[in-house]
C-alpha positions as CSV (number, residue, x, y, z in Angstrom):
1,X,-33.3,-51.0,5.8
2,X,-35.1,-47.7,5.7
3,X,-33.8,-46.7,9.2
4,X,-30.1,-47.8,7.6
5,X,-30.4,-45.5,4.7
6,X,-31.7,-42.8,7.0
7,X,-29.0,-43.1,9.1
8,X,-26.1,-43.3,6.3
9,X,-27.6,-40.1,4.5
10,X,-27.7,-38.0,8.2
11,X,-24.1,-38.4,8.5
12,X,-23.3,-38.3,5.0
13,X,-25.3,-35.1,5.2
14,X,-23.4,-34.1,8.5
15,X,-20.0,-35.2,6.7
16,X,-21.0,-32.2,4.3
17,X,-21.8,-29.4,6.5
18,X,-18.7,-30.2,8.8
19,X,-16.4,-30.0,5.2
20,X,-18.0,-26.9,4.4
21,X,-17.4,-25.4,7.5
22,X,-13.5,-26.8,7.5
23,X,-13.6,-25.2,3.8
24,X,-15.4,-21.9,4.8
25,X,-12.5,-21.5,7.9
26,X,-9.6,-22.2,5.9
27,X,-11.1,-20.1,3.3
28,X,-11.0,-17.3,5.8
29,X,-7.7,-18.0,7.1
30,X,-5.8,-17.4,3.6
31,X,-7.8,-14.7,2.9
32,X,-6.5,-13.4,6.6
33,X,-3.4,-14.3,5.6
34,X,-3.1,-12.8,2.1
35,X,-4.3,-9.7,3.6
36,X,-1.1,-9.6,6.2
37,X,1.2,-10.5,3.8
38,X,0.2,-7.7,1.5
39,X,0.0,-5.3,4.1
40,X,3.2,-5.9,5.5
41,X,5.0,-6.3,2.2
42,X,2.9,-2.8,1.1
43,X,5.1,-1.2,4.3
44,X,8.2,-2.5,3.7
45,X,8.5,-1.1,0.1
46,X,7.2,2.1,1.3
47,X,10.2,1.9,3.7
48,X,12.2,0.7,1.3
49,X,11.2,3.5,-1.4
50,X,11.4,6.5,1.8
51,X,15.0,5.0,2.5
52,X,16.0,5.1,-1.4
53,X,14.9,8.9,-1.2
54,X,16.8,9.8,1.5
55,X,20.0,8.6,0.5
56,X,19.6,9.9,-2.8
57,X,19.0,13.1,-0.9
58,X,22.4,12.6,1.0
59,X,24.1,12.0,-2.2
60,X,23.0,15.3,-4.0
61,X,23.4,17.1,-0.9
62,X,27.0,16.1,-1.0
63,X,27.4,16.5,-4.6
64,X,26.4,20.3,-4.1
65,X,28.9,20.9,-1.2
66,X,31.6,18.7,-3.4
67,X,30.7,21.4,-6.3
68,X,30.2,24.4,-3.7
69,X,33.3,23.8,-2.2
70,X,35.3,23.2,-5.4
71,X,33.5,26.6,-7.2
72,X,35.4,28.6,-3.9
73,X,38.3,26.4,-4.5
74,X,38.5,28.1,-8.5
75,X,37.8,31.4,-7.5
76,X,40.2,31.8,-5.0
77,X,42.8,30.5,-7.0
78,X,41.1,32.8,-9.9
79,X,41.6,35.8,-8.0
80,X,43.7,38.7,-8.8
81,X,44.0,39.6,-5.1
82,X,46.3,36.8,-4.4
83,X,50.0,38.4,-3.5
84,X,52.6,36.6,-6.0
85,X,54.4,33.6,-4.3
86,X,57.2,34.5,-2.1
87,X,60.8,33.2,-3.1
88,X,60.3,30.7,0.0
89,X,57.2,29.8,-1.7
90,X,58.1,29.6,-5.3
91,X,61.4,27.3,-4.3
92,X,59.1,24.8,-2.7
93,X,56.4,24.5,-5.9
C-alpha cells in the first residue's frame, strides 16, 4: 500500500511542477504580449499625435496666406495710386 501511496504522491507531485511550469509560460506569454500591445499602441498615438501637428500646421499656414493675401487684396484696393476707372470700366461695374 506504501509503494501505492508513494507512487500517487510522485505524480501528484509531478502534476504540480508540470502546472507550474504551464502557469509560469503563459505567465510570460501575456506579460510578452502586454508589452507588444503597449508598445505598438504607444507608436501609433505618437503617429497619430505627429500627424494631428502637422495638419494643424497646414491649416495655420493656409490661414496666414488666406490673411496675407487678403491684407494685399485691401491695400491695393486702399491705394490712392489707383488711376480712376475708365468710362469702359465704370459702364461695366
Amino acid at each position: 500500500m506504501q509503494a501505492n501511496e508513494q507512487m500517487l504522491l510522485q505524480r501528484l507531485a509531478a502534476s504540480k511542477t508540470k502546472e507550474a511550469k504551464v502557469q509560469s509560460t503563459l505567465k510570460d506569454n501575456v506579460q510578452s504580449q502586454s508589452e507588444r500591445t503597449e508598445s505598438l499602441l504607444s507608436r501609433r498615438m505618437e503617429s497619430t499625435q505627429e500627424n494631428r501637428e502637422a495638419h494643424l500646421k497646414a491649416l495655420r499656414d493656409r490661414l496666414q496666406a488666406k490673411k496675407e493675401h487678403s491684407e494685399k487684396v485691401r491695400q491695393t484696393k486702399m491705394s490712392p495710386l489707383r488711376p480712376p476707372p475708365g468710362p469702359a470700366l465704370a459702364a461695366a461695374l
